[in-house]
C-alpha positions as CSV (number, residue, x, y, z in Angstrom):
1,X,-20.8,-2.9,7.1
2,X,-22.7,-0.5,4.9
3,X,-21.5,2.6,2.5
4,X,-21.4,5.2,5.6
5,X,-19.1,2.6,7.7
6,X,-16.8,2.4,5.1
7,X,-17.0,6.1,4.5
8,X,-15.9,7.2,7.8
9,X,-13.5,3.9,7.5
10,X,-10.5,6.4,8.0
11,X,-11.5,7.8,11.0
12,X,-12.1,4.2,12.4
13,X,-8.8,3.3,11.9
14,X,-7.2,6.5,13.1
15,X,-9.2,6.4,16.9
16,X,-9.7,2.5,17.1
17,X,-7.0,0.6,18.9
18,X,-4.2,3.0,20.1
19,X,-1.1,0.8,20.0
20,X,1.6,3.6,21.4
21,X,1.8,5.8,23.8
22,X,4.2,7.6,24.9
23,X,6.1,7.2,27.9
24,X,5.0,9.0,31.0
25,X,4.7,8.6,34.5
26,X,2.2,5.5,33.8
27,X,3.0,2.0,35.3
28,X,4.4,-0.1,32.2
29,X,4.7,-4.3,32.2
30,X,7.9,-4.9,31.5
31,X,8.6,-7.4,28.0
32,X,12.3,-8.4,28.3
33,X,13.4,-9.8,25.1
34,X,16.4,-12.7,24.6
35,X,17.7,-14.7,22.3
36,X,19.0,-18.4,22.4
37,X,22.1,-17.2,22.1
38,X,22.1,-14.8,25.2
39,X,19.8,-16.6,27.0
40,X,21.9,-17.2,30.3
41,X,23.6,-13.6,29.8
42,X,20.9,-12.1,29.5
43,X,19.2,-13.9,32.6
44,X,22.2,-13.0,34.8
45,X,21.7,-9.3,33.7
46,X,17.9,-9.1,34.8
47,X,17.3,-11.2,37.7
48,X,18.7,-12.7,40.6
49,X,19.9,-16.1,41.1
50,X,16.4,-18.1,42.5
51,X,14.6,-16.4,39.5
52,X,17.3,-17.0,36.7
53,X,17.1,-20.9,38.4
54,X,13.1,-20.7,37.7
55,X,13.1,-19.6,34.4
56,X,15.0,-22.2,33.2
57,X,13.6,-24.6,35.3
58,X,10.3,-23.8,33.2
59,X,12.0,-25.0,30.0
60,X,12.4,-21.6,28.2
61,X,15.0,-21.0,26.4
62,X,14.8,-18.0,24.2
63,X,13.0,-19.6,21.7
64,X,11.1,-17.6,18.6
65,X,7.6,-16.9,20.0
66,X,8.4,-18.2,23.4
67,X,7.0,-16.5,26.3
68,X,7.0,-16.4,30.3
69,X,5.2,-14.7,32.9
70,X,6.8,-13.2,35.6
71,X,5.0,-12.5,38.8
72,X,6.1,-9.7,41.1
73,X,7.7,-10.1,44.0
74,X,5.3,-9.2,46.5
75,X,2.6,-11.5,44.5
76,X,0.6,-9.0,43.5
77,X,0.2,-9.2,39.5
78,X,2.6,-9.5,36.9
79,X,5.5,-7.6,36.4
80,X,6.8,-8.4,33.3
81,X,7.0,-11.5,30.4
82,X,10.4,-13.1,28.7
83,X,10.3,-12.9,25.4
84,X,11.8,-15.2,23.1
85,X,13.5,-13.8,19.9
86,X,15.0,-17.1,18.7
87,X,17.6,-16.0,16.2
88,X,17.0,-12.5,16.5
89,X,17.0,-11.9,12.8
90,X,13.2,-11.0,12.6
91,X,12.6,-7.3,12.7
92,X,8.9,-7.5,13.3
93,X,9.1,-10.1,15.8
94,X,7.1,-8.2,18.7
95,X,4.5,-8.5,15.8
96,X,3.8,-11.6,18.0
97,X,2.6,-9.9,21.1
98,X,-0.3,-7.7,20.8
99,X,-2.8,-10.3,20.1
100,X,-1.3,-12.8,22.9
101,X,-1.1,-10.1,25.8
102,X,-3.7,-9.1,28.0
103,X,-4.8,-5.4,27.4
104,X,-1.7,-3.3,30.0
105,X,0.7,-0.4,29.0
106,X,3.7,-2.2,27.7
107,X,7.4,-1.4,27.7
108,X,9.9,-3.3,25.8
109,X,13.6,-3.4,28.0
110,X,16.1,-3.0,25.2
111,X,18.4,-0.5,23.8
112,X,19.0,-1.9,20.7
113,X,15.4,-1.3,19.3
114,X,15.0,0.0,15.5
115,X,12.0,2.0,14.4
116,X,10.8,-1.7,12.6
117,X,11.1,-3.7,16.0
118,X,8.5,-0.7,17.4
119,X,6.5,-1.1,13.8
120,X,5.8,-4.8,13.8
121,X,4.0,-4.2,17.7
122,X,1.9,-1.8,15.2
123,X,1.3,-4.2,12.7
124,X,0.4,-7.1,15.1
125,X,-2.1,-5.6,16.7
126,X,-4.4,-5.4,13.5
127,X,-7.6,-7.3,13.6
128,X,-10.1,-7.8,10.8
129,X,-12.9,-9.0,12.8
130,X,-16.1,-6.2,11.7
131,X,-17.9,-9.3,10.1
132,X,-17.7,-11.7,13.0
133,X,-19.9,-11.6,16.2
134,X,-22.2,-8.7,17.5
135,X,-20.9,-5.9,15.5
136,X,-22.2,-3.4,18.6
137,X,-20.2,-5.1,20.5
138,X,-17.0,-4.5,20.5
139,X,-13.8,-3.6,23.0
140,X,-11.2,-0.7,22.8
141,X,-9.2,-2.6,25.3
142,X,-5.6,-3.7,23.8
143,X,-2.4,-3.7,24.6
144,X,-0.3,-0.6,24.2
145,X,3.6,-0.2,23.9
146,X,5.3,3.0,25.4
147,X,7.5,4.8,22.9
148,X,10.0,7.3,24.2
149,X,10.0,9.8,21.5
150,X,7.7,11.9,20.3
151,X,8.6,12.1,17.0
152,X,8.7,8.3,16.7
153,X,5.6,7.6,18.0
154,X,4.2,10.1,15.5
155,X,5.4,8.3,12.7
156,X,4.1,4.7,14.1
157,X,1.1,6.2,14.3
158,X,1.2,7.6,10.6
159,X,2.6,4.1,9.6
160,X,0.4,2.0,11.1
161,X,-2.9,3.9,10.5
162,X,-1.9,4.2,6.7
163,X,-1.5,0.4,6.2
164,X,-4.4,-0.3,8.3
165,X,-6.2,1.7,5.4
166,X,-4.9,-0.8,2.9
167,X,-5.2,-3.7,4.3
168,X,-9.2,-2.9,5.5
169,X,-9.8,-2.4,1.9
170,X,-8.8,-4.6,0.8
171,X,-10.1,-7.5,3.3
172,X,-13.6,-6.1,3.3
173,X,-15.9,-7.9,0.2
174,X,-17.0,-6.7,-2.5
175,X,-20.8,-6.2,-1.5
176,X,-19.5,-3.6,1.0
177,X,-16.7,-2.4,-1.1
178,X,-17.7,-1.6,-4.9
179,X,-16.8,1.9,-6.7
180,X,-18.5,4.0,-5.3
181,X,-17.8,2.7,-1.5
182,X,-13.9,2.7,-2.6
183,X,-14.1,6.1,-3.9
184,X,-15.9,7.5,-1.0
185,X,-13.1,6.1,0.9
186,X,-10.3,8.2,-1.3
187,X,-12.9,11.4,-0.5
188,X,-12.6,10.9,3.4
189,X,-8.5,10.6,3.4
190,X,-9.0,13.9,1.1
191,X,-10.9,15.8,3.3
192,X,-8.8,14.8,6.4
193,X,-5.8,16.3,5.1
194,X,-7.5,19.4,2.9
195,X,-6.9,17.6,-0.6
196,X,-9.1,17.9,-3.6
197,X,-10.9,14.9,-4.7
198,X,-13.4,15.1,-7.6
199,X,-15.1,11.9,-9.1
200,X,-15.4,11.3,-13.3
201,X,-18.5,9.6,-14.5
202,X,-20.8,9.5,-16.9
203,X,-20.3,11.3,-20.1
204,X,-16.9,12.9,-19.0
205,X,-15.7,9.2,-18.0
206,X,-16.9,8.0,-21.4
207,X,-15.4,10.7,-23.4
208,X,-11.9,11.3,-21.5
209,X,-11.4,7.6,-20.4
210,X,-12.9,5.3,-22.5
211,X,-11.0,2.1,-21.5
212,X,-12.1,2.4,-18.4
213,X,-15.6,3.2,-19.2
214,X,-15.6,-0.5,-21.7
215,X,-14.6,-2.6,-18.5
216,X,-16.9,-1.0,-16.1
217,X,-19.6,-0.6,-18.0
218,X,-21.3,-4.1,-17.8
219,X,-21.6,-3.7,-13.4
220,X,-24.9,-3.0,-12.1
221,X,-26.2,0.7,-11.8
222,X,-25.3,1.6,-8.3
223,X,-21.8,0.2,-9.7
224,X,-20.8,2.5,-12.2
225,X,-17.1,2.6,-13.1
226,X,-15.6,6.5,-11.6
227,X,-12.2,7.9,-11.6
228,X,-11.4,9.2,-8.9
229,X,-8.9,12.6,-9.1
230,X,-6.8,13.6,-5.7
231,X,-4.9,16.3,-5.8
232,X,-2.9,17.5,-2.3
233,X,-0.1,20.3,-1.8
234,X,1.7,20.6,2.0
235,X,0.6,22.8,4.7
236,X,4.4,24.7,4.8
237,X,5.9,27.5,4.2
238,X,6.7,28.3,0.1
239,X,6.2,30.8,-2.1
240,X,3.7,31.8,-4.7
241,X,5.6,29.2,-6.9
242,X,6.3,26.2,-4.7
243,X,9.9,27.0,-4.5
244,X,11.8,25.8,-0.4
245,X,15.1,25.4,0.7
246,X,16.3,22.2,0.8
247,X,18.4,20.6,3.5
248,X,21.6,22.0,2.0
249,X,20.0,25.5,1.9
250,X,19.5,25.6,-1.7
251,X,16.5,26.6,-3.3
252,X,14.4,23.6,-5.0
253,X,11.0,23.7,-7.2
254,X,8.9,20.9,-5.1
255,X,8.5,18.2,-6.8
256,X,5.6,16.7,-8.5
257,X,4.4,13.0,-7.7
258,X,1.2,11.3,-9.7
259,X,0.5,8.0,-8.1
260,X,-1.8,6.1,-10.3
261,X,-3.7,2.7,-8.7
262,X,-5.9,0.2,-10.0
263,X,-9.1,-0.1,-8.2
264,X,-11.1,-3.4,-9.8
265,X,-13.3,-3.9,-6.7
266,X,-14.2,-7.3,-8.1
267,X,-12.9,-9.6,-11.0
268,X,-15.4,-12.0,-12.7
269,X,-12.7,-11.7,-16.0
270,X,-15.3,-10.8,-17.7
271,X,-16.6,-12.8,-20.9
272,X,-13.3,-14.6,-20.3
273,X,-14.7,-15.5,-17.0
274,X,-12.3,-17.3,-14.6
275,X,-12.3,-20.4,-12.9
276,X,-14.3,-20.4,-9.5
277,X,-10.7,-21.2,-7.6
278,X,-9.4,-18.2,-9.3
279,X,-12.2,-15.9,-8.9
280,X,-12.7,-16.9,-5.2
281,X,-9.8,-13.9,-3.9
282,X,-10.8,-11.8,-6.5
283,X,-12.1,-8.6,-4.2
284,X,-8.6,-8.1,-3.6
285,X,-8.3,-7.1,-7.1
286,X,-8.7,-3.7,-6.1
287,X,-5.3,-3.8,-4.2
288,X,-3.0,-1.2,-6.4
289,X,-5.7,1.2,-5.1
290,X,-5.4,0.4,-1.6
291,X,-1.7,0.5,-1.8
292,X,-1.5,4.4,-3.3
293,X,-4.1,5.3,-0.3
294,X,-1.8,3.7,1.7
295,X,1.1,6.0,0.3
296,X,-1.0,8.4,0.2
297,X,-1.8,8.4,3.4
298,X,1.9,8.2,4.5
299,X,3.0,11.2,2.2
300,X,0.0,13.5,3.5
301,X,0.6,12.7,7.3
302,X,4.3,13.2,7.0
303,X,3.1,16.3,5.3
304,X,6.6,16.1,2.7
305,X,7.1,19.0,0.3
306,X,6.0,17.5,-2.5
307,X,2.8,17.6,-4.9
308,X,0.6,15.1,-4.9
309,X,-1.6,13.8,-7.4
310,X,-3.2,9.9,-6.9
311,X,-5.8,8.9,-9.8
312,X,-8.0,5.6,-9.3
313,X,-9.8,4.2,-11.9
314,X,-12.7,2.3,-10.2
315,X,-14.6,-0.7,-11.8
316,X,-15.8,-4.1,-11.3
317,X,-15.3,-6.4,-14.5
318,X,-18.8,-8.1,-14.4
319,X,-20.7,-9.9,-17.1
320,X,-23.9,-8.9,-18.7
321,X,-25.4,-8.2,-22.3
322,X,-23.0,-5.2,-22.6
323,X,-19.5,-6.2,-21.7
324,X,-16.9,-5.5,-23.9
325,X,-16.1,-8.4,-25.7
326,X,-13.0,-10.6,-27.0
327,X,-12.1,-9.1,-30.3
328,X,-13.2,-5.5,-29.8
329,X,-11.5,-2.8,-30.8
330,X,-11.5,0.3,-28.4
331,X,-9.6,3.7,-28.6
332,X,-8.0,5.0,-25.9
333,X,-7.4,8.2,-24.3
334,X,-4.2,8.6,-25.9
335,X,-5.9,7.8,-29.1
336,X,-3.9,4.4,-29.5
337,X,-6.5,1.4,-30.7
338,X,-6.8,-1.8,-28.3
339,X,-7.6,-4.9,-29.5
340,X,-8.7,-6.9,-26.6
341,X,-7.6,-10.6,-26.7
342,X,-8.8,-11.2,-22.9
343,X,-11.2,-9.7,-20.9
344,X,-9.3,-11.0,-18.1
345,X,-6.5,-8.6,-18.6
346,X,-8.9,-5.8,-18.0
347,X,-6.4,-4.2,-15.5
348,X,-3.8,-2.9,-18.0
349,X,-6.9,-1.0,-19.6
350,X,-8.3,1.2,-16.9
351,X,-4.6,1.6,-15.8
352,X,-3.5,3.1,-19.7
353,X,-6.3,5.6,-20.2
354,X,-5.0,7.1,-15.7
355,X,-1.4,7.2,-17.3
356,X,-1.7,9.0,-20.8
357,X,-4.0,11.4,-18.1
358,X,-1.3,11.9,-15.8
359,X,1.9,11.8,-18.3
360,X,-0.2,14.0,-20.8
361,X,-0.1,17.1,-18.1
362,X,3.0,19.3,-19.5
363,X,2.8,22.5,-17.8
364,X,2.3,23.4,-14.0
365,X,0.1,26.2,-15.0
366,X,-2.3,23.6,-16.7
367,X,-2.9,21.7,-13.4
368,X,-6.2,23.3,-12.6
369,X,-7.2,22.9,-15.9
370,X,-7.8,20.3,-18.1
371,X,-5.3,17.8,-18.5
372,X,-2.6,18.1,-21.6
373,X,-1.9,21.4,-22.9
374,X,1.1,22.7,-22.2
375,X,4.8,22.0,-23.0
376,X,7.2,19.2,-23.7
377,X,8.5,18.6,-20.4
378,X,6.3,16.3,-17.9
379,X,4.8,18.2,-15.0
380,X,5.2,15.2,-12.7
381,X,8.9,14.4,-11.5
382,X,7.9,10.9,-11.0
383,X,5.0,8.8,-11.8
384,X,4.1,5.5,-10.2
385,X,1.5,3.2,-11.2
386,X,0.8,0.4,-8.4
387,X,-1.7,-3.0,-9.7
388,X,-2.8,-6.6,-9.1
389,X,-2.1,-7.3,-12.5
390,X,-0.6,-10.6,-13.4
391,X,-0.3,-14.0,-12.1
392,X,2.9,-14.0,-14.2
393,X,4.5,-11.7,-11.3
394,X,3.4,-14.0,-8.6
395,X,4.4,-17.3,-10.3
396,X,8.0,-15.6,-11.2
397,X,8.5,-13.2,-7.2
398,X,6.0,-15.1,-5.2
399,X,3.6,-13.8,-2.5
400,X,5.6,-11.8,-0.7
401,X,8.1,-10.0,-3.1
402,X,6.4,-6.7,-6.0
403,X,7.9,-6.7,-9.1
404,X,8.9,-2.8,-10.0
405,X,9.6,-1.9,-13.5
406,X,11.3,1.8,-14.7
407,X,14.4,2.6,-17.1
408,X,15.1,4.9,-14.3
409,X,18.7,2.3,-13.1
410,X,19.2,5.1,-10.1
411,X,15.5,5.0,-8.9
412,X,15.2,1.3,-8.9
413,X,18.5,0.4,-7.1
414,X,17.3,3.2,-4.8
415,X,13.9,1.9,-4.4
416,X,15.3,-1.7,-4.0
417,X,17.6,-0.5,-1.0
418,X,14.8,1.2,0.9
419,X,12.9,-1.7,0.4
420,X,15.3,-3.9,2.0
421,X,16.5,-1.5,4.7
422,X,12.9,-1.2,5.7
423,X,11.7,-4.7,5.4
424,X,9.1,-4.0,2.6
425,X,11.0,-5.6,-0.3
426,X,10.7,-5.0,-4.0
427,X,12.6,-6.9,-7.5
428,X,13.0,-5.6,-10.4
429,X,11.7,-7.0,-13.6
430,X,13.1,-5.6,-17.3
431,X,10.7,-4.0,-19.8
432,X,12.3,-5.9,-22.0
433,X,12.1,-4.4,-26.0
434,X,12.6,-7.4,-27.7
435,X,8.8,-8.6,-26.4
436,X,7.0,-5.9,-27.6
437,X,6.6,-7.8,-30.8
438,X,4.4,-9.9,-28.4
439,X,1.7,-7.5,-28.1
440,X,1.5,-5.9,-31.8
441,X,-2.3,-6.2,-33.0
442,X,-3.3,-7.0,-37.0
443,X,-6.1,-4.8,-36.6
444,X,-5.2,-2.3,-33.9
445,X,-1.8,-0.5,-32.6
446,X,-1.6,-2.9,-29.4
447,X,-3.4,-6.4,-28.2
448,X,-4.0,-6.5,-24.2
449,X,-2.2,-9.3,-24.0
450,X,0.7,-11.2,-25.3
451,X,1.0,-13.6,-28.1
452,X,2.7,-16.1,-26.0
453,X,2.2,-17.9,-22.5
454,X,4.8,-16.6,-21.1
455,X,6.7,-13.5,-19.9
456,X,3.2,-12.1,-19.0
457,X,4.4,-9.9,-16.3
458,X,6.6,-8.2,-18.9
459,X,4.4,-8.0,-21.6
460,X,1.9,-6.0,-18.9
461,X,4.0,-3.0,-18.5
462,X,5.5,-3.0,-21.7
463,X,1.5,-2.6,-22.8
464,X,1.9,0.2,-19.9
465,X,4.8,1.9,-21.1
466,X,2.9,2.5,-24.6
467,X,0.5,5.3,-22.7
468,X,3.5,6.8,-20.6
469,X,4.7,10.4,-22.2
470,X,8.0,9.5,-23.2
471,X,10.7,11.3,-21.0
472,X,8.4,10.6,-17.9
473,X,10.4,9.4,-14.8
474,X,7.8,6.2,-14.5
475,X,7.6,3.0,-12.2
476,X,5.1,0.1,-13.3
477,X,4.7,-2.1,-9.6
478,X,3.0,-5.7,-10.1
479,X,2.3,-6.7,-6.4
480,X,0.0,-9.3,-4.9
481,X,-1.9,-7.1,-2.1
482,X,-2.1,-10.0,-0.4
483,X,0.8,-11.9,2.5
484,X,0.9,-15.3,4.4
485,X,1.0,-14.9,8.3
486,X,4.1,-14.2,10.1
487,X,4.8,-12.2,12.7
488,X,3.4,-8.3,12.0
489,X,1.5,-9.5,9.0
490,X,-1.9,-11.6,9.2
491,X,-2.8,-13.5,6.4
492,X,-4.9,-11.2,4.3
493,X,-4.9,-7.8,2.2
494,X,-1.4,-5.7,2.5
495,X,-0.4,-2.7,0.8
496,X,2.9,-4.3,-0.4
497,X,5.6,-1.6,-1.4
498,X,4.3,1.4,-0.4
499,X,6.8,1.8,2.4
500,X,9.7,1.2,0.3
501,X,8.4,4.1,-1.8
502,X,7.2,6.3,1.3
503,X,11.0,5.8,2.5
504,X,12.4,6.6,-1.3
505,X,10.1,9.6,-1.8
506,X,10.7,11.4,1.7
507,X,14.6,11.0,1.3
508,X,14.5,12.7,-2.1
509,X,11.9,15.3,-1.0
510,X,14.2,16.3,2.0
511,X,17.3,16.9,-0.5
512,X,14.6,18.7,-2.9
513,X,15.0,16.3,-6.0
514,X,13.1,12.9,-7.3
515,X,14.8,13.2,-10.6
């Protein structure tokens, strides 16, 4: 898989693999879904006696995964499969199916269905399989669930296409994946929905965002570190100044949204090079970018009256005679000195220089322009910065569960309800004050990391908060970009939380307000 694969990597996912349809006059295999609980009731409801008598005579009983053809009457194929749903507490249970059914039109015989039962069929039928086998060779055959509604199958298909993009970058290696590749990627998604997106290199990176030039600077030539600069308004109907009703009738200023990702494509740590067990995953280090394309992706489908901005800073942390060093002393964008006390906690660097950037903008007029003249009030309404950045998250939340931080009490409880009503769960974490003794420097305004092995994950964004305007409506997310296998979710690269925040940003666009 070479540069222009990965280029035209958003158009792969969009055509590849159509997992809905909608429902038509097409012949559909039934799925009937029961639990253990309704097994018999269930049974009674569907079939007749002699076939109810079969079924259990098979030993199915509603189990969690369990399935059973049914052949139709006149013997001619089948007509439909049982589908046990155990407890019935697993939203993305039909997650299951795609990859054990052979390739039909399916339709699932419930009334009780929720938009996530529908979206874990999506997310089951990814595969990540461009590196195995005769890459020619390939089928489109799958199987395909009917979806009544239009509108619903219109935002499975803006779902599921947009995590695709996440998880595909961040399974593919780093050979095929490094700045430029990821950066191309962020160009394609612009240009399929009529965004700007403008790269920073060379002397411009050096001179506007020199953290990030320090920890990219050691890669290889045709792995320069970039920033890549999105910028995307809606296709709708406002006026000159972005003003629209909002579902009350009143009239609202559309709101301004930065989304800010880390994009290491790979992790060596630098001088402070890690252990081989620790560098082995270490292409998914790039995962806070895939998660804000993700979002992205979501926000631009969806096409929600907001502003968008998404900055990446691109590197990979390699070694060579001109990596930054233990010890030095860099200044940032924001002019604040860095001492750097790891190289390993090279994250937090690229991410600072993308934040003062985005929280130094202080008047809409100055958004074409260079970034921070202006006012005192932030242009952006909220600013969310997504990263890979500690193990200190994972070993306090675990695999499966971000940490957010924000001093914003409404937007986290918000974010955390979303997150639980749609199954893409967040925790919050306190930027604890007392702690930022933990990163104060003897020879520069802030160390990189803390002065203690422990409360890491805190110490990160409290380094984060340091290049945050003050006043800015700002969420920190520490996430893993990576899930165990259950049903929906393969083991491998997921943009973790950017539903939760897709959910929490459309509700608050719709009623014309994210502050």
């Amino acid at each position: 898989m070479g540069a222009n694969m990965l280029s035209g990597r958003y158009e792969d996912i969009i055509s590849r693999n159509a997992v809905f349809t909608l429902k038509g006059q097409q012949k559909c295999v039934h799925i009937w879904p029961v639990s253990k609980d309704e097994l018999s009731k269930k049974l009674s409801l569907w079939f007749d006696g002699r076939t109810k008598s079969f079924i259990l005579s098979t030993g199915f009983a509603g189990n969690k995964g369990q399935m059973l053809p049914l052949q139709c009457k006149d013997g001619s194929g089948i007509s439909g499969w049982l589908f046990g749903v155990g407890e019935g507490d697993d939203p993305f249970i039909f997650g299951l199916l795609p990859g054990k059914l052979p390739p039909a039109i399916y339709k699932i015989e419930s009334d009780n269905l929720s938009k996530e039962h529908y979206l874990g069929w999506g997310l089951g039928s990814y595969k990540f399989n461009s590196y195995k086998g005769n890459p020619s060779v390939s089928s489109d055959a799958s199987a395909v669930l009917c979806v009544d509604n239009a509108a619903i199958k219109s935002e499975l298909d803006s779902l599921v296409s947009s995590i695709f993009l996440g998880r595909d970058l961040i399974n593919t290696p780093s050979n095929d994946l490094g700045p430029l590749e990821l950066a191309d990627c962020a160009r394609a998604l612009a240009e399929r929905f009529g965004a700007s997106c403008r790269f920073i290199t060379g002397s411009d990176l050096y001179s506007g965002f020199p953290l990030v030039h320090a920890v990219g600077r050691a890669a290889a030539n045709d792995r320069d570190p970039l920033v890549v600069d999105l910028n995307w308004s809606p296709s709708s109907q406002t006026d000159a100044s972005g003003s629209n009703e909002n579902s009350d009738g009143a009239t609202t200023r559309r709101s301004n949204i930065a989304l800010v990702g880390k994009g290491v494509c790979f992790d060596t740590g630098g001088l402070d090079i890690k252990p081989p067990t620790n560098m082995v995953t270490m292409k998914k280090d790039m995962g806070g970018a895939a998660c804000v394309l993700s979002l992205a992706s979501m926000i631009m489908q969806a096409n929600l009256d907001v502003n968008l901005r998404v900055v990446i800073p691109v590197v990979e942390n390699s070694i060579s005679s001109n990596a930054f060093r233990p010890s030095d002393v860099i200044r940032s964008r924001s002019g604040l000195t860095v001492e750097v006390g790891n190289t390993d906690a090279e994250g937090r660097l690229i991410l600072a220089d993308c934040l003062t950037a985005v929280t130094e903008e202080t008047s809409p007029s100055t958004r074409k322009g260079r970034v921070g003249a202006g006012g005192d009030t932030p242009v952006f309404d909220l600013v969310v910065d997504m990263a890979t950045l500690t193990g200190a998250h994972r070993v306090a939340l675990g695999w499966d569960l971000p940490g957010i931080f924000t001093d914003n009490d409404a937007m986290a409880n918000d974010i955390y309800v979303k997150g639980m009503e749609h199954n893409d769960p967040v925790w919050r974490l306190p930027l604890w004050q007392p702690y930022e003794k933990l990163i104060e420097s003897k020879v520069a305004d802030v160390h990189n990391i803390g002065s203690v092995p422990w409360g890491g994950a805190i110490t990160a964004a409290l380094f984060l908060k340091r290049f945050v305007q003050p006043g800015t409506n700002w969420m920190h997310v520490d996430l893993n970009g990576w899930t165990r296998e259950r049903p929906g979710f393969p083991e491998g690269g997921e943009p973790q939380a950017s539903r939760a925040i897709f959910e929490y940003i459309k509700e608050k666009a719709h009623k014309g307000s994210l502050t």
